[in-house]
C-alpha positions as CSV (number, residue, x, y, z in Angstrom):
1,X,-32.5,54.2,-4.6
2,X,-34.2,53.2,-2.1
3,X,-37.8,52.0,-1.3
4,X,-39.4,55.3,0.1
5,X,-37.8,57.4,-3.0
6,X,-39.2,54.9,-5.4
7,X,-42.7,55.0,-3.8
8,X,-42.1,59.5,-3.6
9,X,-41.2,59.1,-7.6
10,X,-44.0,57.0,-8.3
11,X,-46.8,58.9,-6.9
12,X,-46.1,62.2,-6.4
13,X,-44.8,64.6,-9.6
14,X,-43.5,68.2,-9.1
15,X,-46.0,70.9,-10.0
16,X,-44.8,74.2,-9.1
17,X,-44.0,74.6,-5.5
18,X,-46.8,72.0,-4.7
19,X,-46.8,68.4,-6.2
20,X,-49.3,66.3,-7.8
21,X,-50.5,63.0,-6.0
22,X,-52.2,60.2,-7.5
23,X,-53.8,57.5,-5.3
24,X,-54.2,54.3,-6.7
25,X,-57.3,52.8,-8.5
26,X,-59.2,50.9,-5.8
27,X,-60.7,48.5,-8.1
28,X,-57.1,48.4,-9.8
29,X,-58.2,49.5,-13.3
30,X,-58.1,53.3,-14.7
31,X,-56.7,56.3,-12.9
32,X,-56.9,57.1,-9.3
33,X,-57.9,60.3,-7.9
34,X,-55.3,62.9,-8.2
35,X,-54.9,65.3,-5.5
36,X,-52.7,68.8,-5.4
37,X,-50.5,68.2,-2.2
38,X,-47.8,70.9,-0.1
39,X,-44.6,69.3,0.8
40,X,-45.8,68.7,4.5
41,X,-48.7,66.8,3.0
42,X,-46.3,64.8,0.8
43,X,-44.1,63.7,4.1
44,X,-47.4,62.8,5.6
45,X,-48.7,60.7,3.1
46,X,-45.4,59.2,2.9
47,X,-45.1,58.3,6.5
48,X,-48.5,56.1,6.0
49,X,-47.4,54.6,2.2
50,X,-44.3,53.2,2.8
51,X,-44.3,49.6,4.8
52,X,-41.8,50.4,7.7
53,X,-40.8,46.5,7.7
54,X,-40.9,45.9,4.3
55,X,-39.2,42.2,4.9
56,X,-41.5,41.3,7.8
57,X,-44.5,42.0,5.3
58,X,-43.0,39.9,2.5
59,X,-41.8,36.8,5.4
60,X,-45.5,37.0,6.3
61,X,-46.7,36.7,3.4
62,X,-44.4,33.4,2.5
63,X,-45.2,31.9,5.6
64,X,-49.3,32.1,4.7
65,X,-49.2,31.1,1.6
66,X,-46.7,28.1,2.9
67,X,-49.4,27.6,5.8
68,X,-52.1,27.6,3.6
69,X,-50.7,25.2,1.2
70,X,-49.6,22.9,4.2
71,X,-53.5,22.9,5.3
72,X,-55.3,22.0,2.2
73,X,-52.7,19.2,1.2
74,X,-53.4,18.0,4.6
75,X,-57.3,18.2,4.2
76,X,-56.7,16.5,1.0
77,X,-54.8,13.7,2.6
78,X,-57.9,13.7,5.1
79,X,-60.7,13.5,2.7
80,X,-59.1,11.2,0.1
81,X,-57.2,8.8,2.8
82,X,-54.2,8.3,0.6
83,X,-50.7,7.9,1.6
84,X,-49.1,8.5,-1.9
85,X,-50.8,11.1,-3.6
86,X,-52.0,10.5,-7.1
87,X,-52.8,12.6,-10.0
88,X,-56.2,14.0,-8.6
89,X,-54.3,15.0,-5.4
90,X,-51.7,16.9,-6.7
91,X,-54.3,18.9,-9.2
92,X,-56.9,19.5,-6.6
93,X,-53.3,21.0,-4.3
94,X,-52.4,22.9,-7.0
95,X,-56.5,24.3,-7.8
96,X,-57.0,25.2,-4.1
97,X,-53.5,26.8,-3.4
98,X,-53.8,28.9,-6.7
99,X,-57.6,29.5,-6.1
100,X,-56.9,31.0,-2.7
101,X,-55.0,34.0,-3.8
């Protein structure tokens, strides 16, 4: 099965000749808006959903959290002028890195 058909299963629910949509929550708790869609509707709405690179999103995404990582150990190094990190250095990484998200 693949991506798109996952994403059409997910969202959209036979009702009729018509299907149901339901957008997602924007503030990511309780139900989204549901919406009464024709099939044309449902391939537009698709078109926009599904990522069309989905492994250029997710290289991206690796590559800024590895960039920002690389960045605050470095400001780290910076500020606390240490050439072996201690304890303090690693937990105030590990704080900022997890913080940023």
């Amino acid at each position: 099965m693949s991506q798109a058909d996952e994403i059409e299963a997910l969202l959209f629910k036979p009702f009729g000749d018509r299907y149901i949509f339901q957008q997602a929550n924007p503030w990511v708790f309780g139900r989204g808006e549901r919406y009464l869609v024709t099939e044309a509707q449902k391939r537009e709405l698709l078109a926009i959903i599904v990522p069309r690179r989905p492994a250029l999103r997710i290289a991206i995404v690796t590559a800024a959290v590895l960039l920002w990582t690389a960045l605050v150990a470095l400001a780290l190094w910076a500020f606390f002028g240490n050439d072996q990190p201690e304890t303090r250095d690693i937990v105030a990484i590990v704080v900022l890195t997890v913080r940023a998200r």
